[in-house]
N, CA, C and O atoms as a MOPAC input file, in Angstrom:
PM7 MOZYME 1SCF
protein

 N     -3.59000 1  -182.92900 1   -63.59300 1
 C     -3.10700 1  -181.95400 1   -64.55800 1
 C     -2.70200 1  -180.69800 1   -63.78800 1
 O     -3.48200 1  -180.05000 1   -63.09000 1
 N     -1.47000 1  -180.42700 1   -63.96800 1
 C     -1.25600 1  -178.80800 1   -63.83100 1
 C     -2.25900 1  -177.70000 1   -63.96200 1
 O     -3.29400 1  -177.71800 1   -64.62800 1
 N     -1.73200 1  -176.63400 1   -63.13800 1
 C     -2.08100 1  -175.54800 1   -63.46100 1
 C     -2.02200 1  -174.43800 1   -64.48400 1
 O     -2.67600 1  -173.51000 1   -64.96000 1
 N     -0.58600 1  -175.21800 1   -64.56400 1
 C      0.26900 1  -174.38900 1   -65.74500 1
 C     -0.32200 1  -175.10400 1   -67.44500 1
 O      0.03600 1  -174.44600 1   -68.42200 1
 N     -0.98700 1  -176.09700 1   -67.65800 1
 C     -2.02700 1  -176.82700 1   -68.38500 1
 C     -2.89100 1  -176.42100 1   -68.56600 1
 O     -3.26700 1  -176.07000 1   -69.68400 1
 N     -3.67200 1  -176.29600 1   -67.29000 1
 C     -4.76300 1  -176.14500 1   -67.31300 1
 C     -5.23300 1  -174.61400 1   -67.96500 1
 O     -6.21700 1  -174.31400 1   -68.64200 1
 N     -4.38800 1  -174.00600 1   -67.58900 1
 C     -3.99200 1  -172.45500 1   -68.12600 1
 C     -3.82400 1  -172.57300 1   -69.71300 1
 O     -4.33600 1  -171.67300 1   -70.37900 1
 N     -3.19600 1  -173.53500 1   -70.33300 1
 C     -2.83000 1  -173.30000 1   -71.51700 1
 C     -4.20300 1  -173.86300 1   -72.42200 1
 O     -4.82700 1  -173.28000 1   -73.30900 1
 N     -4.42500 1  -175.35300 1   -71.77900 1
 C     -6.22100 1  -175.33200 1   -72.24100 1
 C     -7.45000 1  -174.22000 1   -72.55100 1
 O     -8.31500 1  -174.24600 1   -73.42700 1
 N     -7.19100 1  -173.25200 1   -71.50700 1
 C     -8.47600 1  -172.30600 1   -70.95400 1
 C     -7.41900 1  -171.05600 1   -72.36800 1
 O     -7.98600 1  -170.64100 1   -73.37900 1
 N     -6.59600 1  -170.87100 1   -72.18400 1
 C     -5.96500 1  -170.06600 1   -73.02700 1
 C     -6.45700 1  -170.39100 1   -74.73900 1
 O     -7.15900 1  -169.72800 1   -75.50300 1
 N     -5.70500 1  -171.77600 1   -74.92500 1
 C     -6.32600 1  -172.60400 1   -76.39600 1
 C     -8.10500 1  -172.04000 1   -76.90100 1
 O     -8.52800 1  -171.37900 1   -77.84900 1
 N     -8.77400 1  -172.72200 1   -75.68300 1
 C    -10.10000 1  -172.41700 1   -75.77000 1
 C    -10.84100 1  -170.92600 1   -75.56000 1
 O    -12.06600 1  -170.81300 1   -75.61500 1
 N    -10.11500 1  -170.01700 1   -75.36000 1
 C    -10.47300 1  -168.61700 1   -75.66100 1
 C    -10.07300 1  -168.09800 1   -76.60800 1
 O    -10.54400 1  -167.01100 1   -76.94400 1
 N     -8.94700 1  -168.79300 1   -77.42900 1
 C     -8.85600 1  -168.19700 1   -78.78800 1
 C     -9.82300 1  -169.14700 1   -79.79500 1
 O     -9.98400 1  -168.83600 1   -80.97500 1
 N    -10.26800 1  -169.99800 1   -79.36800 1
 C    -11.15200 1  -171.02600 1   -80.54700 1
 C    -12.35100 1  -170.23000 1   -79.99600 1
 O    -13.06800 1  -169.80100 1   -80.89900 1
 N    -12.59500 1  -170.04300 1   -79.24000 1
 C    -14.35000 1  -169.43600 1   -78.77900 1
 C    -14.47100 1  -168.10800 1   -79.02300 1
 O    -15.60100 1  -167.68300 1   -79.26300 1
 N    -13.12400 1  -167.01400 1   -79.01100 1
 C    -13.22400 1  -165.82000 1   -79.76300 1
 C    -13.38900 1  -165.89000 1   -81.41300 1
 O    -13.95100 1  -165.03800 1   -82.10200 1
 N    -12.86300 1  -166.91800 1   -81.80400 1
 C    -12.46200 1  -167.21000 1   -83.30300 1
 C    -14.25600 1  -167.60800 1   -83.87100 1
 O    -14.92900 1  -167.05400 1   -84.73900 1
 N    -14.53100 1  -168.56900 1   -83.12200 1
 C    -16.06100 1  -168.77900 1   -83.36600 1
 C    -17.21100 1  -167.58500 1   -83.07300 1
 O    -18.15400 1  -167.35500 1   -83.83000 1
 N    -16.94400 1  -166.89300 1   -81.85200 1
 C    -17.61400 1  -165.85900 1   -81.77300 1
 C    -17.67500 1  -165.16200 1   -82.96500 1
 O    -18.56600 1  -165.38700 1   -83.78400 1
 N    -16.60100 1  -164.13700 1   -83.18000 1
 C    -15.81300 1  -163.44100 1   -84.28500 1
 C    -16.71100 1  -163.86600 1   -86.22200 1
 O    -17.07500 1  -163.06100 1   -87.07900 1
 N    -16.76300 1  -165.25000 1   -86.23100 1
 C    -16.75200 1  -165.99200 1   -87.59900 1
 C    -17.98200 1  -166.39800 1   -87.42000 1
 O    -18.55700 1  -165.58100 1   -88.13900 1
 N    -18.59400 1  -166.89000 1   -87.10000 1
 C    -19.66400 1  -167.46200 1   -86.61900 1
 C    -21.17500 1  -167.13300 1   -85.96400 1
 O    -22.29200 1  -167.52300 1   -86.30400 1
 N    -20.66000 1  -166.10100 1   -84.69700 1
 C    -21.84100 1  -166.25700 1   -84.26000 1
 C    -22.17100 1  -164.52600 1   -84.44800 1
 O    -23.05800 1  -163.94400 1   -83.82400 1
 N    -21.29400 1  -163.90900 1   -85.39600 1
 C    -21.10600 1  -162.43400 1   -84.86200 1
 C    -21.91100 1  -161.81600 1   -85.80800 1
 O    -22.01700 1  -160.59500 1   -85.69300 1
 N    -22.83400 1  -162.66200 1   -87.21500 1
 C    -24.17600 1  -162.18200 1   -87.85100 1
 C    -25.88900 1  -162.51800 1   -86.63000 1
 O    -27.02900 1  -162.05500 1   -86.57400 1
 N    -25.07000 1  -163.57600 1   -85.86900 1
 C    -26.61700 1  -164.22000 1   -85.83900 1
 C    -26.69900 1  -163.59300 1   -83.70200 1
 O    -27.70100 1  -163.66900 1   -82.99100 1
 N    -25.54200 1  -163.14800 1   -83.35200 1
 C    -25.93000 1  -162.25600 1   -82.02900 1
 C    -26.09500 1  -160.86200 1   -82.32500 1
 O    -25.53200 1  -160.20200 1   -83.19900 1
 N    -27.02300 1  -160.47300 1   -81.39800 1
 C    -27.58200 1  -158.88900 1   -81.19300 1
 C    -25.78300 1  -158.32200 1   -80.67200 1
 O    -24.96100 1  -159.17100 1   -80.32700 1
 N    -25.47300 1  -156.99500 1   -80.70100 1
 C    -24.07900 1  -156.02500 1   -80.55300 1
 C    -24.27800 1  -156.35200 1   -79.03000 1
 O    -23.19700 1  -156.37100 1   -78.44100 1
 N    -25.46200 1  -156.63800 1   -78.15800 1
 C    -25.79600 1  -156.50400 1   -76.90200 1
 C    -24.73900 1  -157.65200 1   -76.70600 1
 O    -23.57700 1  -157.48200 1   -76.33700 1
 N    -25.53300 1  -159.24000 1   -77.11800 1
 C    -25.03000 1  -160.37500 1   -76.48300 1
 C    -23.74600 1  -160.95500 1   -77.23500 1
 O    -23.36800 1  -162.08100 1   -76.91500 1
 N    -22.96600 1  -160.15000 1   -78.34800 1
 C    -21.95100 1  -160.32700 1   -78.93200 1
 C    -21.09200 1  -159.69900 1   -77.55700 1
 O    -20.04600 1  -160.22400 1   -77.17600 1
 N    -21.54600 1  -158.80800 1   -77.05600 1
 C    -20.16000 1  -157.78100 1   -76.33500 1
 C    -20.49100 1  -158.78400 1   -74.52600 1
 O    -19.93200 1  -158.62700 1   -73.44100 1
 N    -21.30700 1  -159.48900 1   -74.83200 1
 C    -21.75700 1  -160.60100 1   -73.53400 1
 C    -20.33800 1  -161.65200 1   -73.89300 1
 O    -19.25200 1  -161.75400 1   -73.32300 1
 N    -20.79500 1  -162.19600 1   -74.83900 1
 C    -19.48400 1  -163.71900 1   -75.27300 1
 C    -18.82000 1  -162.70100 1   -75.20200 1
 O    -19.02400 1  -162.36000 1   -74.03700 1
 N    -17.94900 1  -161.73300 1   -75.77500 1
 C    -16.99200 1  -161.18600 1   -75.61700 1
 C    -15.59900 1  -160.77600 1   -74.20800 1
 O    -14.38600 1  -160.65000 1   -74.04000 1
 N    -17.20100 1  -160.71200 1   -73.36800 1
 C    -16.52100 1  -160.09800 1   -71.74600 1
 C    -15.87200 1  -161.80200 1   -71.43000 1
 O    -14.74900 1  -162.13100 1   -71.04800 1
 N    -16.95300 1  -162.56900 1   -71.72900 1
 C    -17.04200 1  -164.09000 1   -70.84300 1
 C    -15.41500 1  -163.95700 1   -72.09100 1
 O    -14.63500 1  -163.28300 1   -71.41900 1
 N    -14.89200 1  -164.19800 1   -73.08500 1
 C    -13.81700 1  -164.93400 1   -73.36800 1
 C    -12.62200 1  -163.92300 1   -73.16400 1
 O    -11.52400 1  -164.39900 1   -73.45100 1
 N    -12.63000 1  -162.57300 1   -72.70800 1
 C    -11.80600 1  -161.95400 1   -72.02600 1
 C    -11.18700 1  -162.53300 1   -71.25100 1
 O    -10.12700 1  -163.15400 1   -71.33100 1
 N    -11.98500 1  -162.29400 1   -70.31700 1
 C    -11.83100 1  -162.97300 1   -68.67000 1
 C    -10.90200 1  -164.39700 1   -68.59100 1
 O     -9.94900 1  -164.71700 1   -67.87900 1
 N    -11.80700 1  -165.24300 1   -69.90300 1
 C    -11.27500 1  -166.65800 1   -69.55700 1
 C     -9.58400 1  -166.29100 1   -70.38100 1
 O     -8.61900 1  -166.96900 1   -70.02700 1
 N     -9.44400 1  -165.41300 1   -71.23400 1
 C     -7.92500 1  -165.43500 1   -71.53700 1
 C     -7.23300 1  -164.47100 1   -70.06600 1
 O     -6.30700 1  -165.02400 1   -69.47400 1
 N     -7.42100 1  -163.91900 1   -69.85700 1
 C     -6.89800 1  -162.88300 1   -68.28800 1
 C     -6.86100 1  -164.08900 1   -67.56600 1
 O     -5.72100 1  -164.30100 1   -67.15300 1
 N     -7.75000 1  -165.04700 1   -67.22500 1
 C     -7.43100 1  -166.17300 1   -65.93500 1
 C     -6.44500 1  -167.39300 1   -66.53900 1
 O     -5.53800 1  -167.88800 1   -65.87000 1
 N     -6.73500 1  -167.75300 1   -67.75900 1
 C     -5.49000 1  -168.62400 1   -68.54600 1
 C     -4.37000 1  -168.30100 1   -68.18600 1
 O     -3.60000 1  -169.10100 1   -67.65400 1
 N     -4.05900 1  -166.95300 1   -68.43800 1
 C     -2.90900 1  -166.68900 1   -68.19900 1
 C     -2.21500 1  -166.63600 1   -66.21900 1
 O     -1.14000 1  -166.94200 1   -65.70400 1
 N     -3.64400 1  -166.03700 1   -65.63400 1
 C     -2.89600 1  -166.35400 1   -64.10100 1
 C     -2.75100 1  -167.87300 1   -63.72300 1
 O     -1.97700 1  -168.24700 1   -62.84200 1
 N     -3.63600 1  -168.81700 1   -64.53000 1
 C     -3.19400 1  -170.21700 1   -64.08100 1
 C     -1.97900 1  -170.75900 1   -64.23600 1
 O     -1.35600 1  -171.52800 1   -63.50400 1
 N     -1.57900 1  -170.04800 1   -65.75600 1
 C      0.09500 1  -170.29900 1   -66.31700 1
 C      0.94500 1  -170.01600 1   -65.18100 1
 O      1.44800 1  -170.93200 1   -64.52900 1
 N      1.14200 1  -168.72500 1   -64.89600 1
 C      1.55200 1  -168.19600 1   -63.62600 1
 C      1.46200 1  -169.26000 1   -62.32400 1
 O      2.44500 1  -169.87700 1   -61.91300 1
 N      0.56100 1  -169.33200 1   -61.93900 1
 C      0.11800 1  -169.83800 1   -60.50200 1
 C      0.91100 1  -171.09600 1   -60.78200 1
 O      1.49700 1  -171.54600 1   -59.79800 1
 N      1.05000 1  -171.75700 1   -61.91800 1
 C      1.47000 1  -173.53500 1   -62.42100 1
 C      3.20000 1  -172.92900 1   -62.16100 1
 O      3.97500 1  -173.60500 1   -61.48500 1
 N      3.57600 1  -171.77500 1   -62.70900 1
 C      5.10200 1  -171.79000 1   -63.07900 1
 C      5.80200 1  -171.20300 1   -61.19700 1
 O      6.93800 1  -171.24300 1   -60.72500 1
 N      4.41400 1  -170.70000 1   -60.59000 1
 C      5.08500 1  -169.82500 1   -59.53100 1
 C      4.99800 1  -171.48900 1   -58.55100 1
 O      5.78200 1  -171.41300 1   -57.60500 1
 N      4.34700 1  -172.70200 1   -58.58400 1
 C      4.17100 1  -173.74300 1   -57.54300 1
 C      5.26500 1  -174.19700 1   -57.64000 1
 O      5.72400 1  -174.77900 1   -56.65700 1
 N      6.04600 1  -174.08900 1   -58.83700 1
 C      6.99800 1  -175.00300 1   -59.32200 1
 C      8.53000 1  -174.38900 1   -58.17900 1
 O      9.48500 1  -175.00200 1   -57.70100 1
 N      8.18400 1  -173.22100 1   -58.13000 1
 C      9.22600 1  -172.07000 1   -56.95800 1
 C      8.97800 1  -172.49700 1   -55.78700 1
 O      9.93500 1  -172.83100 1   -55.08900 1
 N      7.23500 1  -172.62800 1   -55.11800 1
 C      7.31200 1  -172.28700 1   -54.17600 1
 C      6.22500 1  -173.92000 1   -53.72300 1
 O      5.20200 1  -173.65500 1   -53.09100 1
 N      6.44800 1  -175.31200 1   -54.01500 1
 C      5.54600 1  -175.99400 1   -53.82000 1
 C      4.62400 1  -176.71200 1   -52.74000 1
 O      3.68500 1  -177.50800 1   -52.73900 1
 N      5.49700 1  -175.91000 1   -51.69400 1
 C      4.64800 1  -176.12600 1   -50.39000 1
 C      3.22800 1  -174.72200 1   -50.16100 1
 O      2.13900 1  -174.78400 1   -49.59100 1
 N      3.77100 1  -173.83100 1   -50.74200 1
 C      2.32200 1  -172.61200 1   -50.89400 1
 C      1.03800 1  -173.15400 1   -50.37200 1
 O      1.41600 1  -174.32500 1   -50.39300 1
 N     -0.04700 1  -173.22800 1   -49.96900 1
 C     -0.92900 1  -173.74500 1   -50.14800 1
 C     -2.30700 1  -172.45700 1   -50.27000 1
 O     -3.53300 1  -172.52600 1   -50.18300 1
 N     -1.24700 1  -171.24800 1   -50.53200 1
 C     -2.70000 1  -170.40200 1   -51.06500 1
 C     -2.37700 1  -170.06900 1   -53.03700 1
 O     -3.20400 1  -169.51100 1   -53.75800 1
 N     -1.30500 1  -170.47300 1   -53.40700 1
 C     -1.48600 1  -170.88700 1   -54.93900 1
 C     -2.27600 1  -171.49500 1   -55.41200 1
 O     -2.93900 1  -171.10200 1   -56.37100 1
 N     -2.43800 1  -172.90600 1   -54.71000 1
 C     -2.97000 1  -173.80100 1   -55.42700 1
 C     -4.66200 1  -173.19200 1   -55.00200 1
 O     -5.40400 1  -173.00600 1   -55.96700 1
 N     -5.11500 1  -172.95700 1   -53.86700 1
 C     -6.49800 1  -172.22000 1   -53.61200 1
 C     -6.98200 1  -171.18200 1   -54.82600 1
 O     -8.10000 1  -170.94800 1   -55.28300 1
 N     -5.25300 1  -170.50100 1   -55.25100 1
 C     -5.57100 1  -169.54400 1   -55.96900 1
 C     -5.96700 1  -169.96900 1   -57.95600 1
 O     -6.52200 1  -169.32400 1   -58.84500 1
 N     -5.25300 1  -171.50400 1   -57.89400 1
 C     -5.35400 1  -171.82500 1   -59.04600 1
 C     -6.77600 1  -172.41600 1   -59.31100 1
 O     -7.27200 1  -172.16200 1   -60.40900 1
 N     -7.65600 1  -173.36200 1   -58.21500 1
 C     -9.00500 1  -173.49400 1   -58.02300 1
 C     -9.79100 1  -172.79900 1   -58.27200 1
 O    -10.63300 1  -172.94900 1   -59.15800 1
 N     -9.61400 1  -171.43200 1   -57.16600 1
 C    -10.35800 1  -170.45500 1   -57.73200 1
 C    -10.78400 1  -170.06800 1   -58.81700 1
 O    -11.98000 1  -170.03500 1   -59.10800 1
 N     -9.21200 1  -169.49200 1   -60.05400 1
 C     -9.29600 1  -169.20400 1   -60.84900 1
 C    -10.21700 1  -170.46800 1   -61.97300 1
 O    -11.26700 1  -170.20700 1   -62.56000 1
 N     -9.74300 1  -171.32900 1   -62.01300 1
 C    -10.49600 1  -172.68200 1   -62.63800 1
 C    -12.35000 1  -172.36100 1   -62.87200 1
 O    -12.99200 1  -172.24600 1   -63.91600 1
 N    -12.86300 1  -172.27800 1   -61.19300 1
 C    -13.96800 1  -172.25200 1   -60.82800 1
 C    -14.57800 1  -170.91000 1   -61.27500 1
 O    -15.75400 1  -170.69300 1   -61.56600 1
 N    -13.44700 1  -169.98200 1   -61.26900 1
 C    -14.12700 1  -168.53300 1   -62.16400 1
 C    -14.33700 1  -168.38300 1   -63.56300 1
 O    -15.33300 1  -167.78400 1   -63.97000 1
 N    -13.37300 1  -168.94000 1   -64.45000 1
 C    -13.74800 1  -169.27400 1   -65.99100 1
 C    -14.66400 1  -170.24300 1   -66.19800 1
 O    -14.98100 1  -170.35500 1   -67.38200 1
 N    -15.18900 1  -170.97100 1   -65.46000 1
 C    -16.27100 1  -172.02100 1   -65.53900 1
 C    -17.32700 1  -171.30900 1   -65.50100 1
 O    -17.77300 1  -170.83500 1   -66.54600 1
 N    -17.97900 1  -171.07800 1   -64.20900 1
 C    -18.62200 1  -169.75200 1   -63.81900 1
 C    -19.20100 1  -168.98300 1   -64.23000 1
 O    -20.35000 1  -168.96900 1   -64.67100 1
 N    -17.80700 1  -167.60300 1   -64.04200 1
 C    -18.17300 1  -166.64700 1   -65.07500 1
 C    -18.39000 1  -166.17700 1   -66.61600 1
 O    -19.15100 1  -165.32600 1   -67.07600 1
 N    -17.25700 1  -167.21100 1   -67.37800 1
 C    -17.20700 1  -166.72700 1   -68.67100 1
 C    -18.14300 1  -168.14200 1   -69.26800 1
 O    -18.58500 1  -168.08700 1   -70.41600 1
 N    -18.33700 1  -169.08700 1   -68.61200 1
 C    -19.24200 1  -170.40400 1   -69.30900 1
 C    -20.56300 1  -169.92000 1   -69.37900 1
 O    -21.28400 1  -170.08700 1   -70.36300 1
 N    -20.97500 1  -169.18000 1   -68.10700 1
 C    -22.39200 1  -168.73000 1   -67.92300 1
 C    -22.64700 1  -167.04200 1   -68.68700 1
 O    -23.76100 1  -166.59600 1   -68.96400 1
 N    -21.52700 1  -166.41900 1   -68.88300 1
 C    -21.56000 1  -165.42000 1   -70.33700 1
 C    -21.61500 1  -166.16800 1   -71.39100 1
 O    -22.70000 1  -165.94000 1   -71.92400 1
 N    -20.91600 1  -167.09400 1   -72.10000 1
 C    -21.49800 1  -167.96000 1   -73.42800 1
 C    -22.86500 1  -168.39300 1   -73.31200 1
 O    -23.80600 1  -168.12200 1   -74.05700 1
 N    -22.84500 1  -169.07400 1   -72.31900 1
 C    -24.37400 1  -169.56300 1   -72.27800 1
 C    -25.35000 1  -168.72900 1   -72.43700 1
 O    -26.11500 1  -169.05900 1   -73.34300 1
 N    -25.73400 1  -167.31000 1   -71.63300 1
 C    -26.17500 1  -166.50400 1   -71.72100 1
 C    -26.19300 1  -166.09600 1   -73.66600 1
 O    -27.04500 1  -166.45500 1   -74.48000 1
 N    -25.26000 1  -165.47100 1   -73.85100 1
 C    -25.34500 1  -164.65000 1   -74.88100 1
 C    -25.77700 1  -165.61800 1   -76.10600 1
 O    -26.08800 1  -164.87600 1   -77.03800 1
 N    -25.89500 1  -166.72500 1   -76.41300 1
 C    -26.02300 1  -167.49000 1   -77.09100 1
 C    -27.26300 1  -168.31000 1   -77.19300 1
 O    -27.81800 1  -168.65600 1   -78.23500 1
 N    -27.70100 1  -168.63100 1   -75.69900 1
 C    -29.07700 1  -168.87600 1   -75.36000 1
 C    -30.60500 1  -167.73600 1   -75.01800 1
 O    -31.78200 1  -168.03600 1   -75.21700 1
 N    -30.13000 1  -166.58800 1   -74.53400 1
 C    -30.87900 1  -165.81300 1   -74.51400 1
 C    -31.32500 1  -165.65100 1   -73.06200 1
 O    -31.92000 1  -164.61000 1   -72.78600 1
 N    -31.07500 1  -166.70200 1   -71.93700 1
 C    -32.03200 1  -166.66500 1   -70.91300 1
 C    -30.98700 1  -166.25500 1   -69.95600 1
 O    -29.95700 1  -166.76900 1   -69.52100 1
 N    -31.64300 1  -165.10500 1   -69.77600 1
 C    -31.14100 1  -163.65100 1   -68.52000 1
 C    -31.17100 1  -164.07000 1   -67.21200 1
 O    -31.25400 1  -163.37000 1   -66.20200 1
 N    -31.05500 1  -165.92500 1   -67.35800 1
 C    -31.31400 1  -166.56600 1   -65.44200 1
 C    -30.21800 1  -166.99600 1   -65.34500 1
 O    -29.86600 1  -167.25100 1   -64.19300 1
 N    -29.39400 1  -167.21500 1   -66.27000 1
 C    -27.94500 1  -167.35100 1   -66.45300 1
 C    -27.10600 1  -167.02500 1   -65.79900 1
 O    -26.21300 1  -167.56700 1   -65.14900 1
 N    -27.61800 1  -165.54700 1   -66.11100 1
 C    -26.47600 1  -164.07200 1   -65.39800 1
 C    -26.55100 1  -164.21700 1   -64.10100 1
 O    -25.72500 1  -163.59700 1   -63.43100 1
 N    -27.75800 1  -165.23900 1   -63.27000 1
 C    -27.39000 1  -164.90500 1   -61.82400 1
 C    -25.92200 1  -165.77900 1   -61.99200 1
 O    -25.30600 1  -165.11600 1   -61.15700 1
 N    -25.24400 1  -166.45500 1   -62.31000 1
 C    -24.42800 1  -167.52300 1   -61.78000 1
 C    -23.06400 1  -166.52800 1   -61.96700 1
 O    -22.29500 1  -166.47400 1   -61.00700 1
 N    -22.78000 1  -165.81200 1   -63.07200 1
 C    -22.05400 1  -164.85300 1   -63.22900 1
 C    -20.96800 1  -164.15800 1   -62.33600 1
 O    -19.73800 1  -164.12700 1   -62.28900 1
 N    -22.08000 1  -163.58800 1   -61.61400 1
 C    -21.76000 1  -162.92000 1   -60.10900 1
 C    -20.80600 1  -164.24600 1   -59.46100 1
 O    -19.58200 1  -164.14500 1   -59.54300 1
 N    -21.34000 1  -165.32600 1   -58.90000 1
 C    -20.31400 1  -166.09500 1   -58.31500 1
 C    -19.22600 1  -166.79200 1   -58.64000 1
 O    -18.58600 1  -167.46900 1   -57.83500 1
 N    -18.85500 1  -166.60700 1   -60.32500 1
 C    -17.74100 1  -166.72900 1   -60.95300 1
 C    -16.83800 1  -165.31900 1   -60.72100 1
 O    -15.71500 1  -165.32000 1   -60.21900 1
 N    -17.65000 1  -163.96200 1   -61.25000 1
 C    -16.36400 1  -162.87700 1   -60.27900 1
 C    -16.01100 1  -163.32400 1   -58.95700 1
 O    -14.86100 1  -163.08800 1   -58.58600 1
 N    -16.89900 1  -164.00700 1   -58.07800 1
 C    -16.41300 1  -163.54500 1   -56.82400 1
 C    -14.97400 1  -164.65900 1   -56.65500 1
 O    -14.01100 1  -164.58200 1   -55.89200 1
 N    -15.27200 1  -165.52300 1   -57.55500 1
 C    -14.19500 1  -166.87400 1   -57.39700 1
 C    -13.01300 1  -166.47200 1   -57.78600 1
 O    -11.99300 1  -166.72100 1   -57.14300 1
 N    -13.03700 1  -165.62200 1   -59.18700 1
 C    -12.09400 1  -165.00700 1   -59.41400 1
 C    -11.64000 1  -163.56600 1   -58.50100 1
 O    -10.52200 1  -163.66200 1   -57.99600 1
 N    -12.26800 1  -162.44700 1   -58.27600 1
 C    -11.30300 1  -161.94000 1   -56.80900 1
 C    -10.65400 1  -163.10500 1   -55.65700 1
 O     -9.48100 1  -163.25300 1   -55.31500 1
 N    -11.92100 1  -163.87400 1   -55.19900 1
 C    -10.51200 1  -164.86200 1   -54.11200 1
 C     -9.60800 1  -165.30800 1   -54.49000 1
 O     -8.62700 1  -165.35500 1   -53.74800 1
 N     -9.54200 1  -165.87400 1   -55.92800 1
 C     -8.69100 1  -166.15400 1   -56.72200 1
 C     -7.38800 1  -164.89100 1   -56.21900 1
 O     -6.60900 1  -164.92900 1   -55.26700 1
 N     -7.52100 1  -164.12900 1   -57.00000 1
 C     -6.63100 1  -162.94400 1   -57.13800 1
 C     -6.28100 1  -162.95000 1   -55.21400 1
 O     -5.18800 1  -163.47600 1   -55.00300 1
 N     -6.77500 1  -162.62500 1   -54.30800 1
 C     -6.90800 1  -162.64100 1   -53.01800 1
 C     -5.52000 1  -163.68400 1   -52.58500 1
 O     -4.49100 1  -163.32000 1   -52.01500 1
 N     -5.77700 1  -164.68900 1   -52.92900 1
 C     -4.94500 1  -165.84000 1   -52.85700 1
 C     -3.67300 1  -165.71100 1   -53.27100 1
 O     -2.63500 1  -165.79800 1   -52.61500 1
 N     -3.85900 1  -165.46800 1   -54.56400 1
 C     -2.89700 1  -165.01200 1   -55.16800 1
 C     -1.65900 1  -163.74300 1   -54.32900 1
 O     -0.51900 1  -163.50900 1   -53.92700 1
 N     -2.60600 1  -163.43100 1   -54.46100 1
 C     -1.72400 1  -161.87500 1   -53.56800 1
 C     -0.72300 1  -162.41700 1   -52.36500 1
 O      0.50500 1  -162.49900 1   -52.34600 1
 N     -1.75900 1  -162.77200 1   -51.32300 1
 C     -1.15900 1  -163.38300 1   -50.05100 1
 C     -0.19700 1  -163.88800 1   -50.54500 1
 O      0.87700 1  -163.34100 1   -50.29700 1
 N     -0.19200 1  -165.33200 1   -51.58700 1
 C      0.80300 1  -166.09700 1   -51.46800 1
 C      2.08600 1  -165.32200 1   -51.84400 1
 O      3.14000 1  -165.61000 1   -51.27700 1
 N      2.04300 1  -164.49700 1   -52.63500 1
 C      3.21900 1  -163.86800 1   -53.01900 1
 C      4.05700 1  -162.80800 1   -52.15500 1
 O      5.23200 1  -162.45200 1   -52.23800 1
 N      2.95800 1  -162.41700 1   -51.25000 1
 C      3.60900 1  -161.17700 1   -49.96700 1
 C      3.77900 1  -162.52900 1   -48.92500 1
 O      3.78300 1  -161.99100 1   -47.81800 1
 N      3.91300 1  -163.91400 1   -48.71800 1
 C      4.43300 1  -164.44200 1   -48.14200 1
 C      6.32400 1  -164.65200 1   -48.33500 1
 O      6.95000 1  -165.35900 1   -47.54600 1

């Protein structure tokens, strides 16, 4: 599957998981762990959209090989970061949040990648 897919999946699924947040879970979470799911389905719409990108920019440039690093990345950062914010805010257990941290960092290399490939 594409990137440019995979982007539109992660995109799909941040408006169904805001929509559920929003309808759903937004009597039965504390304002604390509502604005928790909130950050996590940000993020995953902000990286949807660089995967779209990263899928439409391979299609330009398909020998790149820091796009596609950069489209991994990004993948491995909405997993990560915004899976382990749902989980968190929904489950309650604050051991979660360590994993967090190494979904940002996936997403800066992400972005990192990104960059390079384009000042190439």
């Amino acid at each position: 599957m594409g990137f440019a897919i995979w982007g539109g999946v992660f995109a799909f699924l941040a408006v169904a998981l805001g929509a559920f947040g929003a309808h759903v879970l937004g009597d039965k979470l504390s304002s604390e762990m509502m604005s928790v799911y909130h950050t996590g389905d940000q993020y995953q719409m902000y990286h949807a959209l660089a995967l779209i990108a990263v899928g439409i920019l391979l299609r330009l440039h398909p020998a790149s090989r820091l796009l596609p690093a950069a489209g991994w990345l990004f993948v491995a950062g909405i997993v990560l970061f915004s899976g382990s914010l749902y989980a968190l805010s929904v489950s309650g257990v604050k051991a979660l949040g360590a994993i967090t941290p190494i979904g940002g960092l996936c997403f800066l290399a992400g972005w990192i990648c990104f960059i390079l490939a384009l000042a190439r």
